[in-house]
N, C-alpha and C positions, 0 to 999 in steps of 0.2 A: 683546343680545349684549355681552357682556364688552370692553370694548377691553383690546389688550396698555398700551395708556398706561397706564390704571389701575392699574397695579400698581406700587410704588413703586421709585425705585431708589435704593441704599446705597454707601454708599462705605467702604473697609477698605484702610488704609494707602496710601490713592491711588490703587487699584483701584475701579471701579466694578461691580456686581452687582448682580441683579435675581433674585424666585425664578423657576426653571427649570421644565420641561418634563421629570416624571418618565418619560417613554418618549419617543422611545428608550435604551438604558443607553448608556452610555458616552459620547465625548466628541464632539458632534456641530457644525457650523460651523451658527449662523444668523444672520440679518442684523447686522451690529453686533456682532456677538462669538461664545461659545461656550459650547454649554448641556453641561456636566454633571452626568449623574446614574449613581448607583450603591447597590444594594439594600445593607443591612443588616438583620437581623429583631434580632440580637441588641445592636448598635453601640447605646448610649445615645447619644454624639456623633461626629459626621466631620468630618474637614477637608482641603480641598485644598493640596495643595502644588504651585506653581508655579516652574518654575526657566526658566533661560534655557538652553541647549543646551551641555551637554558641561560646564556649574556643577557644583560639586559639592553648595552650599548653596542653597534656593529662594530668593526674592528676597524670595515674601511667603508666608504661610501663611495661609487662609482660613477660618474655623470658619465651616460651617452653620448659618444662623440657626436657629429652632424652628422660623418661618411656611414655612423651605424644606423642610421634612419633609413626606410626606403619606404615609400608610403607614407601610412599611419603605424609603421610597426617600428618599436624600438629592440634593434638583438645585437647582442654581444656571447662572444666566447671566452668565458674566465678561464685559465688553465690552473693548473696544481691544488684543486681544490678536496679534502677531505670533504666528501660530498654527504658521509654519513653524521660529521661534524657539524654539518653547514644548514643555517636557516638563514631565507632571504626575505626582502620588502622591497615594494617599490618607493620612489617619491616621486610624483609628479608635479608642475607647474602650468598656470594658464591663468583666464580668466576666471573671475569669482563676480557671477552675475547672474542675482536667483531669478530675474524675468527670464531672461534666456535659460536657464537649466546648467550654468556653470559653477560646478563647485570648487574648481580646485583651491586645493592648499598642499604648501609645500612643506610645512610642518607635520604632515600625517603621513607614519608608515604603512603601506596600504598592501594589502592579501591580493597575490597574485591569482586573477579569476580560475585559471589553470593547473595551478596545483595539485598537484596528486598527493599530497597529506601536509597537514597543517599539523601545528602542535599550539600548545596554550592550557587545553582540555585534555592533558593525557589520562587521565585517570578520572572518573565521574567522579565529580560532586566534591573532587578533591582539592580544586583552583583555589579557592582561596586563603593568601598568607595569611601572618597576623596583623596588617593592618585594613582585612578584610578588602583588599585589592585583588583583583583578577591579572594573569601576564595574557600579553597581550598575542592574537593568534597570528602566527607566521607560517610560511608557508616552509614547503621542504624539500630537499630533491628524492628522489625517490628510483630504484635501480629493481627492475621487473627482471628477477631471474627466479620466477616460482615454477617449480616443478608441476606440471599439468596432469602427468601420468594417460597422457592421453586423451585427458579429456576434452566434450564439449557442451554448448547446449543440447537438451535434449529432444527438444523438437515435439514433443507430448503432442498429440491434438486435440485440439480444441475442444472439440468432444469429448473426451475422456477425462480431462481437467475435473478436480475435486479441490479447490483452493482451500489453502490456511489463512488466515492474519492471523498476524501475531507482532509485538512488539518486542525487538532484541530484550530489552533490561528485563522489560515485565513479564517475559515469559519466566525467567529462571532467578530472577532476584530473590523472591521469597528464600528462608531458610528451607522452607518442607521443600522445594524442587530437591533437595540432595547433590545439587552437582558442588566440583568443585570449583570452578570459579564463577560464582551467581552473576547473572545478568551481561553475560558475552555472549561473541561468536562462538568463542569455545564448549562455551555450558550448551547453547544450541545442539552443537558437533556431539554432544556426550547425550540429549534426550533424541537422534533421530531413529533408537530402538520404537520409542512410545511412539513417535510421530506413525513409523509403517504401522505398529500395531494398532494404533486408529484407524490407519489408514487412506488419509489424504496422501496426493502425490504432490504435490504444488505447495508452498511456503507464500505467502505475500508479507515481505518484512516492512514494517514502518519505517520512517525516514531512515538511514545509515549514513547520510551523508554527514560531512562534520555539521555542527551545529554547535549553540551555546545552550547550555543546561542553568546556565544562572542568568538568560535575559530577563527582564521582567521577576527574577525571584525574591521572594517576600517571607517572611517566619508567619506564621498564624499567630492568631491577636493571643496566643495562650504563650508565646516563645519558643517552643517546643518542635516545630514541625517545619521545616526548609518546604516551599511552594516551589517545585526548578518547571522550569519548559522541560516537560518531561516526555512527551511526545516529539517532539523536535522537528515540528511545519515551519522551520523557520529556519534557509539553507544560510550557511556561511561561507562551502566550500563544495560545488555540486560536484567536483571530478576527487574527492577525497572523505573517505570510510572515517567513518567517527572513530576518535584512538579511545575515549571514555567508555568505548561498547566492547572493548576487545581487552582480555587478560594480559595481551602482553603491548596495549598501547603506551606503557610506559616503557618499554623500552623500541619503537617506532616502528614496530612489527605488527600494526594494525590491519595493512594490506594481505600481507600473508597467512595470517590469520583468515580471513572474511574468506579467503580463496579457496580455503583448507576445510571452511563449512559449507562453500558450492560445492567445490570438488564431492565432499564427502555424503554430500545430497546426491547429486548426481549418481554418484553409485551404487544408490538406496534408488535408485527410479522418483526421485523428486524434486521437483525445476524450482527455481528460485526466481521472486517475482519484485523489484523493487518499487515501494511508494516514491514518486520522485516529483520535489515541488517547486516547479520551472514559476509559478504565478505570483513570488514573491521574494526577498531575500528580509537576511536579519538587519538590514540599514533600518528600516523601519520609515515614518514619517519622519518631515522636517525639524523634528528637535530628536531625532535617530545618530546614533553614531558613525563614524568613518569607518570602513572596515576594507570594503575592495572598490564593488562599480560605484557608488558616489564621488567618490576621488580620482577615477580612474575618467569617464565618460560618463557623467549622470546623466544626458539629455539623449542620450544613447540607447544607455539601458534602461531606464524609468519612462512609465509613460506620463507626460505631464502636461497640466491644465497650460492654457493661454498664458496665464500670470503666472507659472513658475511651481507651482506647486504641486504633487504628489497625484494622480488620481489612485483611488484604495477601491478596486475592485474584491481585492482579497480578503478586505476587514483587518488588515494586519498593519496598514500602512503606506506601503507605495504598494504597484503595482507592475512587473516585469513586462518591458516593449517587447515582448515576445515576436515579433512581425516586423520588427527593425533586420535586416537582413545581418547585421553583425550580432545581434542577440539569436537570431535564429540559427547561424552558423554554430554557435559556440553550443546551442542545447542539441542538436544534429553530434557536434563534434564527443560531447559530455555521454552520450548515449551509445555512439558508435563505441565510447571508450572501455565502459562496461561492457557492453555485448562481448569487446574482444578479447579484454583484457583480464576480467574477470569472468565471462563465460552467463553471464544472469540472461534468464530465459524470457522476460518481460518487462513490461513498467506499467504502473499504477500513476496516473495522470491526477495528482490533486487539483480539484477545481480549474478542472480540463477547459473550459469554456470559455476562461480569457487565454488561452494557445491560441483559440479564433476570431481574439479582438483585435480590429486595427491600432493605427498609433494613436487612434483619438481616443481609443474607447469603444468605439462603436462596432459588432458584432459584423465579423465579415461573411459574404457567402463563400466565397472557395477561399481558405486562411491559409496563405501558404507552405505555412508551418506545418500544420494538420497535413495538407496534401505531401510535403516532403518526410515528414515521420513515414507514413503511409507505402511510401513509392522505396523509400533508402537502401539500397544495394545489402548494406549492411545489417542494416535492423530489418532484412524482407521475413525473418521467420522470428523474430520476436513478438510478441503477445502486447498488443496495444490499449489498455484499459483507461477509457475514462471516468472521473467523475464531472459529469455532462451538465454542472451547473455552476455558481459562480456566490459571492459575497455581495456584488451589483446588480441582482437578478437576473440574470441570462439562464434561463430551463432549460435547458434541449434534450433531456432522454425521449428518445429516440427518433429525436432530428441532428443530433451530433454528424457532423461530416467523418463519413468513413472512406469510402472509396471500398466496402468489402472487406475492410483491415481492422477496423477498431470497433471494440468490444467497449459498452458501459455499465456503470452501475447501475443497475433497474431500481431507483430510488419507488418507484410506482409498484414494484411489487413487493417488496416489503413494506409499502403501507397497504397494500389491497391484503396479504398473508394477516398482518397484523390485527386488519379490521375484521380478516374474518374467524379468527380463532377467537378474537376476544366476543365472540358472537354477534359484529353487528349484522343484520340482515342487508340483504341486496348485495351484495359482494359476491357472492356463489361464481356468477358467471366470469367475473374479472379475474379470478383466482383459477377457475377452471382455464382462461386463455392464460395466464402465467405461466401454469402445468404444462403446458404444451412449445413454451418459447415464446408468449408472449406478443405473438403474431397482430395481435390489434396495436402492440405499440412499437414495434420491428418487423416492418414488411420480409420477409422472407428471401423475396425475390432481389431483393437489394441489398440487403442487411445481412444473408447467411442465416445457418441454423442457431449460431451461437452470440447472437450480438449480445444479449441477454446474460449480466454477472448477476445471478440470483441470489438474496441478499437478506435475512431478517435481521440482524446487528450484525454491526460494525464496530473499530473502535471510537467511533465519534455515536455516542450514545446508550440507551441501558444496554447488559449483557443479557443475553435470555432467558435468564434466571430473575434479573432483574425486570423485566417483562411481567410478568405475571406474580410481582412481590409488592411492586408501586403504582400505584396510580398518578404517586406524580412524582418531579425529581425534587432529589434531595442533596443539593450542589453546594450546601454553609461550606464545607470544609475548603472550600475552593476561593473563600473569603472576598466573595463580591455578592453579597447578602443573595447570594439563590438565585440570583438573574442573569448568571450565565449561562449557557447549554438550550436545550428547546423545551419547548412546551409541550410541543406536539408529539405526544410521546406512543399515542398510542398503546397506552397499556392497563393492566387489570392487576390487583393487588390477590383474587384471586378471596377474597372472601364471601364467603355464602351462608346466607342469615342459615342458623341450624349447626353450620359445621365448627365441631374443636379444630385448636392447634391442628392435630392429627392430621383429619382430613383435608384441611385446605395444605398442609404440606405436599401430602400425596396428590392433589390434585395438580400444586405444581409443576411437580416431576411429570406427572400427565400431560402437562399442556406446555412442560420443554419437550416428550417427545413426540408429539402433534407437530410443533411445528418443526423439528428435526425430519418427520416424517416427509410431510410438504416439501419442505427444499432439499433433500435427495432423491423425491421423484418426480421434479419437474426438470423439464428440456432446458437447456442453457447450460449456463456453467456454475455452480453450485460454490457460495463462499463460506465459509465455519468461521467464526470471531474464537480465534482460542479461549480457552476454559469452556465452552459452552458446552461441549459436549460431557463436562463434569455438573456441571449448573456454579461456574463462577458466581459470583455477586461482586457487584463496586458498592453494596449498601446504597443503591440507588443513584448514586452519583451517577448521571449521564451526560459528564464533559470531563473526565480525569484526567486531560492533558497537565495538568501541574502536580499531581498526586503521585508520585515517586516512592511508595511506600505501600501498606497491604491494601490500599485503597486500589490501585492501581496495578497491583503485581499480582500473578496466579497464586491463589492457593491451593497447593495440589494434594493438602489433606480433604479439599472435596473430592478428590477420585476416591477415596475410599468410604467417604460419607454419600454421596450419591451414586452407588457403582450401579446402580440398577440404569442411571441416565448413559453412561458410560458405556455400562452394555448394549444398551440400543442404540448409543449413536455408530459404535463399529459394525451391529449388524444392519442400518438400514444404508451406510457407505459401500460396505460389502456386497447386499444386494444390486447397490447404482452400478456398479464395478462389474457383478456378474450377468450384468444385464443389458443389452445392448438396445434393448426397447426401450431402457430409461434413459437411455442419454441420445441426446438428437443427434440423427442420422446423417452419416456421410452423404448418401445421395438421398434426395430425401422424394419420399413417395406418400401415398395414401391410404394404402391397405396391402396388407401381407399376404404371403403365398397359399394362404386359407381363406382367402378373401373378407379379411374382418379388416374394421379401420386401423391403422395403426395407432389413431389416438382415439377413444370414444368415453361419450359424457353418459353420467347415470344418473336416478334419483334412488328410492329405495328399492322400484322397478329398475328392471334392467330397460335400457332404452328409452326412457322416459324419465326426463330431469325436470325439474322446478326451481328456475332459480332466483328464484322471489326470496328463499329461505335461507338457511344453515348449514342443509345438508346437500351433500352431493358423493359423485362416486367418477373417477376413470380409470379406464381401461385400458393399459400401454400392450400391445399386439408386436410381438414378432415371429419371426418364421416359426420356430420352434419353442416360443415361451410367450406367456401371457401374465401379466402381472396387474391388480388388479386394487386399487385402494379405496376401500368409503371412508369417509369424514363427515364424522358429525357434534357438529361445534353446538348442538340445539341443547337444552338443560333437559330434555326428557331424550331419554332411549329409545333406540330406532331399530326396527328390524327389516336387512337390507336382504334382496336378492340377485345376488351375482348373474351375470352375463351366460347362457350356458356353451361352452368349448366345443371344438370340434371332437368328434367319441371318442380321437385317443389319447385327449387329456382329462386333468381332473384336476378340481381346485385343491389346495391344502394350506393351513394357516400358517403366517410367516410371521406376524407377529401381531400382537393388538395392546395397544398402549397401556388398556385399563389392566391388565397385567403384569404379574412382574416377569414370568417367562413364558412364551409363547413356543408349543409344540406343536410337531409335523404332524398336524393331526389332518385327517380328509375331512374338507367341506361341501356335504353333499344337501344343496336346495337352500334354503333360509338362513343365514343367521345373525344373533342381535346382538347390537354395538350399543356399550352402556353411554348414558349423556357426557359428552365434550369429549370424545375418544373418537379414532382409526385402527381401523381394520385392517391388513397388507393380507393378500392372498397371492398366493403364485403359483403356477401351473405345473403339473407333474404329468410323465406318459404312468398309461395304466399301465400295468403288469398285465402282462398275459399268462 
């Protein structure tokens, strides 16, 4: 056996070094110092740059001997290194030949793809000095000795799942959140009191990975107002936690942090779900700047035309070789590293679609990537979430390749939900298979009970408050004169010739919890856009990715302006939670041990639906409970009769929208649901 003595050591400007250990990539702590390594196929030579923390010049610059090459990997072992000191860069050298897809230059210091924390962005929105310069982002070594206390994922099932979105800054930025440091992990860690008393289990966080908040940032035409990438779909560092999201990312405590807000999930019974966006990076197109994989192996990592140039699946600019087997290894490797390292119980796949595009572009049937997420030792009980379309139009909800694994956005049922609240007719039936898991667009038999993420907003568009306030969007502030975000909005401003202020307010509130209603009693898995269950507003704006401010941030003086929304969104979660008829079945059947269906459709007759119309009624059946809702999205008042029960139960009212509190009162034969309202009945044993 080899001894490590054997191997010689060198010395390079008073630095000592040794050849390294090509796996693992990136920058790993071992005895006596720190092994670096980093792939190149194309790189003829690399070298590391070492600087001391917040320097703006390395101290020493290190060229790769030849013996430390083995492959395409270049690894070296620096010893005596204050590691908490210490940021590094690469330089690479090769050709520079944009037919071929060669970019290097050996003038750019470039972000090691591996990194587990970068710095540049330690503090949001705080980067830049006085000559309005940005420092530039370096990566960093990073020493994983965080206390677990035991913990792990939590393995939730599928079924049971009640997701959040939410965005770190904008949940807690605002001043009314009260915490004390707005828009962190931390502030998260300090509201997961409100989060149980809502009631979701599951978190879905928007990007956390490092990113830039000043790409693309611009003042508005007044001066007054900073535009930053305030969403941040635009990765710079997939294997490193944004330091600018975290209280103590200034002093490089960003990981320990984010771990500290799992963990503390986790012991609250609430899994944490990462947005993660494998379909693009922040290089951008060909007048984009150097940062990591264009300097490192562009024609590697980018998918690109014939002639050299970018294909933009994404809308953003280039577009990630996802299917390139060293791009595919590295997003396997980046996900395995969560799952273990930090404990995150899923992923949110943005613009999931080109994960399944070959290296041309062109849409594969079995994408090896998809099948290896799918199959991964590692990631076998993590939560696989697509969104199953794309920037180059590739559609596939619910042709997404799963394998039984992967779970999508139902972009189809939040427009079917949307058309039918806002009353347009013929919808009834599409809405009714929704309620059920959606079975005409998720075969069952292939798909599972839960492929189906049930969806009416997101944070990519209005909030649902904002649904029923606009007709259309209202995006100036976003200062590309209103023609960004969609058209297609689907929404009702909620005015009705006759009614004041007053009532078109209260009808609102109405028809946010209509459809609050709807998507906590259909099968799937059910998502909440934070704030909604308060009635946030963006003021209409339905693309606030740049709006950093109360455009974009919660204001949680509407919990106390709308508590009547607030109180029904906890009691119709509560209800999905105590009710095992409302969320689809572990094994799944067709009728209960009372022999009724376990799902059945109504009109205002029991058993007898019309879905030409407005109105409808289902029926969720189980062993011992029956739950039972009408909707009636029609302008005139309906009076509906319930299904009759076996003798030894009895309907009782759970709640009904046009109200502001709904009592356990007995519903016995007929009763009327006033226009654009729901009904919720559920089953009680008689008294004997």
């Amino acid at each position: 056996m080899l001894r490590v003595d054997s191997y010689p050591t060198h010395e390079y400007e008073g630095v000592k070094l040794r050849v390294g250990k090509p796996m693992p990539f990136g920058a790993t702590i071992v005895s006596g110092g720190v092994n670096f390594s980093v792939f190149s196929k194309g790189a003829v030579s690399c070298s590391l740059l070492l600087y001391h923390r917040h320097e703006e010049k390395p101290f020493v610059e290190i060229p790769f001997r030849e013996e430390f090459r083995i492959g395409n990997v270049f690894s070296m072992i620096v010893y005596d290194l204050d590691y908490e000191d210490i940021e590094y860069a690469y330089r690479f050298d090769g050709p520079n030949d944009f037919r071929q897809g060669y970019w290097f230059d050996k003038t750019k210091a470039l972000v090691d793809p591996y990194a587990r924390a970068l710095t540049g962005r330690d503090v949001w929105g705080a980067a830049l000095d006085k000559d309005m310069r940005l420092p530039p982002f370096r990566s960093r070594i990073l020493l994983d000795d965080f206390d677990w206390q035991g913990d792990k994922p939590l393995e939730t099932l599928v079924n049971d799942l009640i997701v959040y979105e939410m965005h770190v800054r904008g949940f807690t930025a605002d001043p009314s959140s009260g915490v004390k440091f707005p828009g962190t992990f931390a502030a998260i860690t300090e509201k997961i009191p409100y989060i149980k008393e809502l009631g979701v289990n599951c978190v879905e966080l928007l990007p956390i990975y490092e990113y830039d908040e000043f790409e693309n940032w611009r003042y508005t035409s007044d001066g007054k107002t900073r535009l930053l990438n305030y969403w941040g779909y635009s990765t710079v560092g997939f294997f490193a936690p944004k330091s600018g999201l975290a209280a103590t990312g200034k002093f490089g405590m960003q990981a320990d942090e984010l771990k500290t807000l799992v963990r503390t999930l986790h012991k609250n019974g609430i899994e944490v779900i990462l947005d993660v966006v494998f379909n693009h990076t922040a290089e951008g197109n060909e007048n984009g700047p150097y940062i990591s994989f264009r300097g490192i192996d562009n024609n590697i990592y980018y998918m690109l035309t014939p002639e050299g140039y970018y294909y933009n699946f994404s809308g953003c600019g280039n577009t990630l070789n996802c299917n390139n087997p060293i791009v595919r290894n590295m997003i396997l490797d980046c996900l395995r590293y969560w799952a273990s390292d930090y404990h995150i119980d899923g992923f949110r796949f943005d613009l999931a679609t080109i994960l399944g595009r070959n290296q041309d572009g062109s849409p594969m049937t079995n994408p090896p990537l998809l099948e290896n997420l799918a199959f991964d030792p590692v990631l076998g009980k993590c939560k696989l979430i697509a969104e199953a379309w794309d920037a180059g139009g590739l559609y596939q909800v619910g042709s997404f390749p799963s394998w039984g694994r992967w779970m999508e956005w139902n972009g189809k049922y939040r427009d079917d939900v949307r058309k039918f609240l806002k009353g347009e007719p013929g919808v009834s039936w599409l809405v009714a298979q929704d309620m059920c898991g959606s079975p005409h667009v998720y075969n069952p038999r292939y798909r599972g009970n839960c492929a189906s993420v049930n969806f009416i907003t997101c944070h990519d568009g209005f909030t649902l408050m904002d649904i029923f306030s606009y007709n259309g969007k209202n995006n100036y502030a976003n200062g590309e004169n209103n023609n960004d975000g969609s058209n297609d909005n689907i929404s009702w401003d909620c005015w009705v010739p006759g009614f004041d202020e007053g009532q078109v307010q209260a009808l609102r509130q109405k028809m946010v919890k209509n459809a609050l209603t709807i998507l906590m009693l259909s099968h799937g898995v059910p998502m909440l856009l934070s704030g909604d269950e308060f009635g946030n507003s963006q003021g209409g704006n339905n693309n606030a990715y740049c709006q950093d401010n109360p455009t974009g941030w919660l204001d949680w003086n509407d919990k106390d302006k709308n508590q009547e929304i607030f109180r029904f969104a906890r009691r119709v979660i509560s209800l999905r939670k105590a009710h095992e008829c409302l969320r689809s079945p572990k094994i799944p059947r067709w009728r209960n041990s009372n022999d009724y269906p376990v799902i059945s459709y109504h009109g205002v007759q029991p058993w007898n639906v019309d879905y030409s119309g407005r109105i409808f009624a289902v029926m969720f059946a189980g062993d011992d409970d029956f739950v039972y809702v009408a909707l009636n999205m029609h302008w005139e008042g309906q009076t509906f009769y319930p299904p009759a029960l076996p003798e030894q139960f009895e309907w009782t009212l759970y709640e009904y929208t046009e109200m502001n509190l709904a009592k356990s009162e007995r519903i016995d034969g007929d009763f009327y649901t006033a226009p654009r309202s729901a009904v919720i009945l559920v089953s009680r044993k008689k008294e004997k």
